[in-house]
PDB file of N, CA, C, O and CB in Angstrom:
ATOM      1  N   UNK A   1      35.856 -14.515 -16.422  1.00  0.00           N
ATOM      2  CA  UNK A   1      35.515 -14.125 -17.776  1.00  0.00           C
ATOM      3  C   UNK A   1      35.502 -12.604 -17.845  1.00  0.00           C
ATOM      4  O   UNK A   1      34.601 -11.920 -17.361  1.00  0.00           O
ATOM      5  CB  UNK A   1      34.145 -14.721 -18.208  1.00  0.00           C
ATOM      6  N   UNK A   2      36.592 -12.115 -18.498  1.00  0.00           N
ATOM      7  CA  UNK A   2      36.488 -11.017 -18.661  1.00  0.00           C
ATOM      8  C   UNK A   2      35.332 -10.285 -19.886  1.00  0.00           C
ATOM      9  O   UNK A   2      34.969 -10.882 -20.899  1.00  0.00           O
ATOM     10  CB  UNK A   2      37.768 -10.826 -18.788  1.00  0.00           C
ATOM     11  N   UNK A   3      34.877  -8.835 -19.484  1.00  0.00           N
ATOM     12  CA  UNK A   3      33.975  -8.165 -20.866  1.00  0.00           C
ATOM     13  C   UNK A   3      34.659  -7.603 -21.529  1.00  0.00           C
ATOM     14  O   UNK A   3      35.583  -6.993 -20.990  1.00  0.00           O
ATOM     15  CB  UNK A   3      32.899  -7.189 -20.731  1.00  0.00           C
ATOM     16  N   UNK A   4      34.491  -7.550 -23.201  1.00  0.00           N
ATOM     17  CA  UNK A   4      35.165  -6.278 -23.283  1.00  0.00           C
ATOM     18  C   UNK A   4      34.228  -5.127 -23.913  1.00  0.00           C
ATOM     19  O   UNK A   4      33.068  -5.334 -24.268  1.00  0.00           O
ATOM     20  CB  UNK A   4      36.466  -6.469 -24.136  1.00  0.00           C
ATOM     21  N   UNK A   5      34.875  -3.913 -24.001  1.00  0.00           N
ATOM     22  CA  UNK A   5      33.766  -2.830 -24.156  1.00  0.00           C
ATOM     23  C   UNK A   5      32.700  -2.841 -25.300  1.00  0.00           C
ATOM     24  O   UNK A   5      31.745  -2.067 -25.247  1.00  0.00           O
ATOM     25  CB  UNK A   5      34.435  -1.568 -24.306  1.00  0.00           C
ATOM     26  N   UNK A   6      32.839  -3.580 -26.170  1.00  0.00           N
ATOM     27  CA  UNK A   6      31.866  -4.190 -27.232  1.00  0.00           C
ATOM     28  C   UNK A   6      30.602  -4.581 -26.485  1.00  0.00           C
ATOM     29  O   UNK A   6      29.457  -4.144 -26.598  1.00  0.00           O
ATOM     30  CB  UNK A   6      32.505  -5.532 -28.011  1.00  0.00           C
ATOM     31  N   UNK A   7      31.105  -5.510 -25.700  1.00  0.00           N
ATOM     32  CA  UNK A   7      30.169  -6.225 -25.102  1.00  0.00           C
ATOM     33  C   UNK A   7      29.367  -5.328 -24.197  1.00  0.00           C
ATOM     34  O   UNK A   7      28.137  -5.322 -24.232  1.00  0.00           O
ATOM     35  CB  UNK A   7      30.761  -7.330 -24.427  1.00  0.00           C
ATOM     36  N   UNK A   8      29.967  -4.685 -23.510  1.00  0.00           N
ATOM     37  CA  UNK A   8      29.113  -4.176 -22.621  1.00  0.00           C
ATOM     38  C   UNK A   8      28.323  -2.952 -23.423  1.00  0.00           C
ATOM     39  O   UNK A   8      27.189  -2.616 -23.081  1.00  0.00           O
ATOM     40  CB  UNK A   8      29.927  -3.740 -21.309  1.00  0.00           C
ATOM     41  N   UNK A   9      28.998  -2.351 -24.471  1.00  0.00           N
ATOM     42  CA  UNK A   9      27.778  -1.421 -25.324  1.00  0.00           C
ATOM     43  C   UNK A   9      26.897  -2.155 -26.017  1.00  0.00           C
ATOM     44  O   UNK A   9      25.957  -1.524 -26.502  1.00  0.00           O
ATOM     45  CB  UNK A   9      28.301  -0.440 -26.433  1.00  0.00           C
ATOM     46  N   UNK A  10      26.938  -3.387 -26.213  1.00  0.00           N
ATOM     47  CA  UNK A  10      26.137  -4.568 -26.684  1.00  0.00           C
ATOM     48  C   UNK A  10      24.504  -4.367 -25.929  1.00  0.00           C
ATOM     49  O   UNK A  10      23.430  -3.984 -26.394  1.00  0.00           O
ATOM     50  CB  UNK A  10      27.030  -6.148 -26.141  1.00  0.00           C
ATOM     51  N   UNK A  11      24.972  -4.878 -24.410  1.00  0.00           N
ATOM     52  CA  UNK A  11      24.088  -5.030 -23.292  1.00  0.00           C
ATOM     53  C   UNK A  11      23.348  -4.017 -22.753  1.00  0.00           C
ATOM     54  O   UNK A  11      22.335  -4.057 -22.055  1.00  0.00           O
ATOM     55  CB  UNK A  11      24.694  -5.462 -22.361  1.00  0.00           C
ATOM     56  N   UNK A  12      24.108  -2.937 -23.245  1.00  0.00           N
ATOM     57  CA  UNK A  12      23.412  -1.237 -22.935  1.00  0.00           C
ATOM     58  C   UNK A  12      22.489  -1.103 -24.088  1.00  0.00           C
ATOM     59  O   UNK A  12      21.449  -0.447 -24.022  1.00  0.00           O
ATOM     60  CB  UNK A  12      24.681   0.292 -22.996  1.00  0.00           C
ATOM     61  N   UNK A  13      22.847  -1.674 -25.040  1.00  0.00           N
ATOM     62  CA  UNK A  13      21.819  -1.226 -26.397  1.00  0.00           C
ATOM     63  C   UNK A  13      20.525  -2.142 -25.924  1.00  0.00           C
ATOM     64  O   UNK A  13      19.425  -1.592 -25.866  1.00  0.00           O
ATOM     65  CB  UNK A  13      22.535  -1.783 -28.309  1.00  0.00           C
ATOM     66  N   UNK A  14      20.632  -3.264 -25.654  1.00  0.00           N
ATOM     67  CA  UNK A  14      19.886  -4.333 -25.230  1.00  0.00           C
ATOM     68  C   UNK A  14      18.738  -3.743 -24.184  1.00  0.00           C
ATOM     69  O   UNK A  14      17.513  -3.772 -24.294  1.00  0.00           O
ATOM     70  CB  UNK A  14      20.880  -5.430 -24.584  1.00  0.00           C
ATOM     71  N   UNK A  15      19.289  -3.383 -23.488  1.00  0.00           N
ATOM     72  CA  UNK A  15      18.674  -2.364 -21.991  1.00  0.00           C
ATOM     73  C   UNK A  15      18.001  -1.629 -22.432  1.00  0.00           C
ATOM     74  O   UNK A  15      16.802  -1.814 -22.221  1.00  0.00           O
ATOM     75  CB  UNK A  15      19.590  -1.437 -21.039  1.00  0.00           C
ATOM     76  N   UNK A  16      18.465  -0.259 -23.377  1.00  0.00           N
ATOM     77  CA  UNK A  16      17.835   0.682 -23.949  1.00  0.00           C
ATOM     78  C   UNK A  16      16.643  -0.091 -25.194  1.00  0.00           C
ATOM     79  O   UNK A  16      15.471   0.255 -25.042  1.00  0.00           O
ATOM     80  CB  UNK A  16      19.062   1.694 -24.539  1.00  0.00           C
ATOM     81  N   UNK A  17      16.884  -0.900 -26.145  1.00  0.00           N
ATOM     82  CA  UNK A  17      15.525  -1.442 -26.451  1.00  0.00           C
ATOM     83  C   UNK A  17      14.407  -1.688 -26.245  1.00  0.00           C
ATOM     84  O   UNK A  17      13.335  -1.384 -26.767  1.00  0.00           O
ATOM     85  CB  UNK A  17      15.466  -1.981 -26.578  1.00  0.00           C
ATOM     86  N   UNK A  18      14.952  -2.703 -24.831  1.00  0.00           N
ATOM     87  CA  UNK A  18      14.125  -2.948 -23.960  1.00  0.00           C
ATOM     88  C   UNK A  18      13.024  -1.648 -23.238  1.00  0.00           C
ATOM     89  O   UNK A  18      11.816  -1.747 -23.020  1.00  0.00           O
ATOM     90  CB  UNK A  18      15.013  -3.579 -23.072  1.00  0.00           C
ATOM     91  N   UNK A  19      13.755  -0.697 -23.034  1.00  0.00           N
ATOM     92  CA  UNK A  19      13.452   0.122 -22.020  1.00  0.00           C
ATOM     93  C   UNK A  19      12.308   0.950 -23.439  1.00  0.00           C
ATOM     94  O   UNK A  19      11.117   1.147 -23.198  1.00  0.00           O
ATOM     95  CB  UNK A  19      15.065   1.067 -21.076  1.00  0.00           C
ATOM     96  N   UNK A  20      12.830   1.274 -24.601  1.00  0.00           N
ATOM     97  CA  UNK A  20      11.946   1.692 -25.538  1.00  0.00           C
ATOM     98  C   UNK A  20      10.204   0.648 -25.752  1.00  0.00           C
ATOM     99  O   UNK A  20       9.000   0.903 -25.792  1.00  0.00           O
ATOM    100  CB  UNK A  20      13.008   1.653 -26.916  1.00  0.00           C
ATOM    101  N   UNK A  21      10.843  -0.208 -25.810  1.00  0.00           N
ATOM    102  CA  UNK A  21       9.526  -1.647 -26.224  1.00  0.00           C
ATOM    103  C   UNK A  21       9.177  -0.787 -25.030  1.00  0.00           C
ATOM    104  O   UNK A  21       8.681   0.293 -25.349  1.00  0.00           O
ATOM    105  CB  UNK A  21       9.759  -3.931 -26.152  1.00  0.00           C
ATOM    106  N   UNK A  22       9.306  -0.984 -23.825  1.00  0.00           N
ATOM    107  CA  UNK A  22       7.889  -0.519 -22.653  1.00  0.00           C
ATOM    108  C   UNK A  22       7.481   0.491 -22.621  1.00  0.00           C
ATOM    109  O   UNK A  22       6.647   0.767 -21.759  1.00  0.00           O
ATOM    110  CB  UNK A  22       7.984  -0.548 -21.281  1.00  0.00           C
ATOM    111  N   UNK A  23       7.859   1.333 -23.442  1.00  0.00           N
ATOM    112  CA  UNK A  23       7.800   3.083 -23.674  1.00  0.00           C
ATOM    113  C   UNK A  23       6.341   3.032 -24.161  1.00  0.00           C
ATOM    114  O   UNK A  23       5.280   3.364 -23.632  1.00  0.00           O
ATOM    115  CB  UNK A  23       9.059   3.925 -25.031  1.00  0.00           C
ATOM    116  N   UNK A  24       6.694   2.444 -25.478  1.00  0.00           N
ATOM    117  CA  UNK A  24       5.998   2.312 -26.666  1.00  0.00           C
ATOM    118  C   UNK A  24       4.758   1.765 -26.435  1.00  0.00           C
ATOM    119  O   UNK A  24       3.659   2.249 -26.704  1.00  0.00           O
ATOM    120  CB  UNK A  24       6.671   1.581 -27.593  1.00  0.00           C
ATOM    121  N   UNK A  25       5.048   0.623 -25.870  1.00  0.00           N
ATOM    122  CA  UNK A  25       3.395  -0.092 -25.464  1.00  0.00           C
ATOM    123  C   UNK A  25       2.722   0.661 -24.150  1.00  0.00           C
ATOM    124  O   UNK A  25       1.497   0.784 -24.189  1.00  0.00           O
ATOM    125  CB  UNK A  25       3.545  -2.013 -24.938  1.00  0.00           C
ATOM    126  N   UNK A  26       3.507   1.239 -22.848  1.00  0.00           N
ATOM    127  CA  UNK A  26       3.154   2.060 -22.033  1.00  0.00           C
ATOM    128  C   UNK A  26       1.803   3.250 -23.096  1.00  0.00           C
ATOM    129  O   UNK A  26       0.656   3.595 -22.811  1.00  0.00           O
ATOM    130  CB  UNK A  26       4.758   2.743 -21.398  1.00  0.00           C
ATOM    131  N   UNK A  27       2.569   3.504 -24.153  1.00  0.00           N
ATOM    132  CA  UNK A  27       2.033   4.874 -25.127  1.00  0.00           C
ATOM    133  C   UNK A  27       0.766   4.662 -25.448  1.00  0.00           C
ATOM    134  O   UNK A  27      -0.205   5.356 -25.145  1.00  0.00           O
ATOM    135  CB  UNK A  27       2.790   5.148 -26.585  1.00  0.00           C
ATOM    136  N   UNK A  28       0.807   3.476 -26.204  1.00  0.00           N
ATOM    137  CA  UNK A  28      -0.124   2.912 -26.653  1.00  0.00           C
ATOM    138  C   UNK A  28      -1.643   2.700 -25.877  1.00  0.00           C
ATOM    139  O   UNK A  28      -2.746   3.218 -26.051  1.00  0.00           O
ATOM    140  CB  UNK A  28       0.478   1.888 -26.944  1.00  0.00           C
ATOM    141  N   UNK A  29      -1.174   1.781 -25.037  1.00  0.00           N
ATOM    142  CA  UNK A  29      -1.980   1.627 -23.584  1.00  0.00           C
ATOM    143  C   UNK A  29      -2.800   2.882 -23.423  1.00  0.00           C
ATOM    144  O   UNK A  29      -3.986   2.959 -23.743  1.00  0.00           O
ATOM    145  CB  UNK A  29      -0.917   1.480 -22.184  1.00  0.00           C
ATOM    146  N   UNK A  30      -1.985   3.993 -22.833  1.00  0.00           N
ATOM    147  CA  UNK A  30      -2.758   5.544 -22.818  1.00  0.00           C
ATOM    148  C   UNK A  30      -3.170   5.889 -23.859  1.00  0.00           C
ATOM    149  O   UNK A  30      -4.213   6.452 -23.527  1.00  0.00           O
ATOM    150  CB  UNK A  30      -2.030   6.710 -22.464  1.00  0.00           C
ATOM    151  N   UNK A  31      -3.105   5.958 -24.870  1.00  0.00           N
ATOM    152  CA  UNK A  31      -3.733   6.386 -26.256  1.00  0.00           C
ATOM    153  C   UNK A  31      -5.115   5.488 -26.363  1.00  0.00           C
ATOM    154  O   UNK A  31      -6.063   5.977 -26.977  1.00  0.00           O
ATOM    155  CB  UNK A  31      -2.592   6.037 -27.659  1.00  0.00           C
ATOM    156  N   UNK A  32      -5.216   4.394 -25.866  1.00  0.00           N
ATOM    157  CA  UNK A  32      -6.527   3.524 -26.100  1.00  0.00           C
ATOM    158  C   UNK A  32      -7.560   3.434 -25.146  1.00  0.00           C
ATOM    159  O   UNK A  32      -8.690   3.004 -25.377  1.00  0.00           O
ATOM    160  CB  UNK A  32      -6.217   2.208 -26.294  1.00  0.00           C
ATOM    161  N   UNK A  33      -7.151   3.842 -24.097  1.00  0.00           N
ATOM    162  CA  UNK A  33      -7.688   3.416 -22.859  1.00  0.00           C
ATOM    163  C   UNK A  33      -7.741   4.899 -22.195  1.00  0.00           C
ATOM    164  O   UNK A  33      -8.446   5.241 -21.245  1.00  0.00           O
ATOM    165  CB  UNK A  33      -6.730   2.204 -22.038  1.00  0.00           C
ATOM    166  N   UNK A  34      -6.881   5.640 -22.882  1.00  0.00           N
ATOM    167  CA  UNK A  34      -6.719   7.594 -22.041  1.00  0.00           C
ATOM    168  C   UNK A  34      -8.244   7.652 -22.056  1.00  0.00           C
ATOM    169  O   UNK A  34      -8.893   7.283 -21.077  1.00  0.00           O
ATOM    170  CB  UNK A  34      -5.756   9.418 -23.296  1.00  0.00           C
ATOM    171  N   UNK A  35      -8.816   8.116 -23.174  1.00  0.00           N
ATOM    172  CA  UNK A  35     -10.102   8.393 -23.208  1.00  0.00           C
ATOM    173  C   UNK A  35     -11.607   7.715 -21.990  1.00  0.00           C
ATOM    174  O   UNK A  35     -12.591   8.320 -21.564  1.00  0.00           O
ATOM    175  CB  UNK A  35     -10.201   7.975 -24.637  1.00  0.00           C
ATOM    176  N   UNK A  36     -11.119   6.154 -21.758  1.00  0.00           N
ATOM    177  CA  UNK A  36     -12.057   5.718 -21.163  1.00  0.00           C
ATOM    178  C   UNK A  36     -11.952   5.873 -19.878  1.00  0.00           C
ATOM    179  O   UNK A  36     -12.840   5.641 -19.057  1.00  0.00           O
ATOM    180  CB  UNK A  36     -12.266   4.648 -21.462  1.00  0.00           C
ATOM    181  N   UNK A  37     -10.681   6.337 -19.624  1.00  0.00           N
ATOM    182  CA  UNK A  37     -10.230   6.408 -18.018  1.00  0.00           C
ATOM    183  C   UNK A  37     -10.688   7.850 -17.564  1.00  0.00           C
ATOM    184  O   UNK A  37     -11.364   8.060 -16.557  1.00  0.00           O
ATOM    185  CB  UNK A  37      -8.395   6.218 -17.750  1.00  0.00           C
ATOM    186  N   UNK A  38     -10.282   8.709 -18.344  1.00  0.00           N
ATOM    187  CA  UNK A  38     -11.335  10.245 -18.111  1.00  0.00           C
ATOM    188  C   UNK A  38     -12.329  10.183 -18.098  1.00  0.00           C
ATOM    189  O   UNK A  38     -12.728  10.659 -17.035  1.00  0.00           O
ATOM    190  CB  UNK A  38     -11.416  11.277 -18.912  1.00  0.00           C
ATOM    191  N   UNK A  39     -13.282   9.774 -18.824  1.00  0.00           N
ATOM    192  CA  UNK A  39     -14.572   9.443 -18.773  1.00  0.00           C
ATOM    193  C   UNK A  39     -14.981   8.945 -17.510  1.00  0.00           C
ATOM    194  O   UNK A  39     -15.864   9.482 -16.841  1.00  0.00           O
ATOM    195  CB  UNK A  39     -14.854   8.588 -19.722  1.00  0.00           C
ATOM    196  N   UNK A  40     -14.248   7.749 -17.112  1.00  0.00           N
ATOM    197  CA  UNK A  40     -14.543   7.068 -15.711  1.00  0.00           C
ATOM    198  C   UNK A  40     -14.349   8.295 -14.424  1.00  0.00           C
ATOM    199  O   UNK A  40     -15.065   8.500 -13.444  1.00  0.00           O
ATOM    200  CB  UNK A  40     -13.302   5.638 -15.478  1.00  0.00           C
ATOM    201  N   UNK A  41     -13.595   8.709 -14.693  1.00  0.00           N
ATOM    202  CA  UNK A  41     -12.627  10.354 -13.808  1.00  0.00           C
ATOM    203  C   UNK A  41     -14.044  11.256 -13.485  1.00  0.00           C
ATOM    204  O   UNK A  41     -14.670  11.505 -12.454  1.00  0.00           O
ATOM    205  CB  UNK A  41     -11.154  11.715 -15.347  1.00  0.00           C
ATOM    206  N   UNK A  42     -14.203  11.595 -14.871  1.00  0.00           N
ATOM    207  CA  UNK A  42     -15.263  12.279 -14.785  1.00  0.00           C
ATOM    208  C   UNK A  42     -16.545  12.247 -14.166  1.00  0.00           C
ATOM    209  O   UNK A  42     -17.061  13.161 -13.522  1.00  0.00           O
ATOM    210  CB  UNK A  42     -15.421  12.366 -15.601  1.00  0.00           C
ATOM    211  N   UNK A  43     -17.148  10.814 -14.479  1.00  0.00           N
ATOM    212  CA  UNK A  43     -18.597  10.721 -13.955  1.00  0.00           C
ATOM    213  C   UNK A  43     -18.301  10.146 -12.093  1.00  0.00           C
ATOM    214  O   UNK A  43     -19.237   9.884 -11.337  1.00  0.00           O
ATOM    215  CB  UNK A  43     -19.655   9.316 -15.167  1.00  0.00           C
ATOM    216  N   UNK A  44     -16.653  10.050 -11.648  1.00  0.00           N
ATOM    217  CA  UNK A  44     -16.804  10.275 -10.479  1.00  0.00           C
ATOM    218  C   UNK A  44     -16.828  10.340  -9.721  1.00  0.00           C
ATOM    219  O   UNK A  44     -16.903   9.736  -8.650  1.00  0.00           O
ATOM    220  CB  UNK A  44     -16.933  10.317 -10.223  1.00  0.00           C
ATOM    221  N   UNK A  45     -16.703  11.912 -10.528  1.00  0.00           N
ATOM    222  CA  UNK A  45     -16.313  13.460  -9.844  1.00  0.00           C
ATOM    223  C   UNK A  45     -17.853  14.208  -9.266  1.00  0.00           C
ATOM    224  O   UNK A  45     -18.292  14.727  -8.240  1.00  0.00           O
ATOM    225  CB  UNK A  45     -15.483  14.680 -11.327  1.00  0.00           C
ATOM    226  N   UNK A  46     -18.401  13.798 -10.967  1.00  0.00           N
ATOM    227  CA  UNK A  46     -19.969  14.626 -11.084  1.00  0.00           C
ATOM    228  C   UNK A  46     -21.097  13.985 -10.397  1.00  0.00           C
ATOM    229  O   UNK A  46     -22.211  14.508 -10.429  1.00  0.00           O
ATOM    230  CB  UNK A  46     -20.538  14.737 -12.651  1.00  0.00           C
ATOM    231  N   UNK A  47     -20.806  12.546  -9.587  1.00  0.00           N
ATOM    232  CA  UNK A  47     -21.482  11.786  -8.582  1.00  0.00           C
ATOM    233  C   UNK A  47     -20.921  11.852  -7.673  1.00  0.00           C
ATOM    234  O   UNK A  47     -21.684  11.488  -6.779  1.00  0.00           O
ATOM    235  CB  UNK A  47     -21.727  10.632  -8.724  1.00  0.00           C
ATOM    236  N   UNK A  48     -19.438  12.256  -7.038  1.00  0.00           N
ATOM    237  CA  UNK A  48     -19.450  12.619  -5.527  1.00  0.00           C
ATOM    238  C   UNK A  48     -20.073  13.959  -4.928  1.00  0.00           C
ATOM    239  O   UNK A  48     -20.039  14.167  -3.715  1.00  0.00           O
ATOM    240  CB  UNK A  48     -18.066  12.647  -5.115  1.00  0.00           C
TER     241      UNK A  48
END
């Protein structure tokens, strides 16, 4: 079965979506949770 180049810029767009969706929720993730994880960082730092 041959591809032809349609297809395979098809499967690259597919890839790159993909690769955005985990960007995005990666982002997210840190934006919600950044704050509580410094906090955690912080107190320890100021207890070792």
């Amino acid at each position: 079965m041959k591809y032809f180049s349609n297809e395979k810029a098809q499967g690259l767009l597919e890839y790159a979506l993909i690769l955005m969706l985990v960007v995005m929720v990666v982002m997210i993730m840190l934006i919600i949770l950044g704050p509580a994880v410094g906090n955690m960082y912080s107190n320890i730092i100021v207890n070792f």
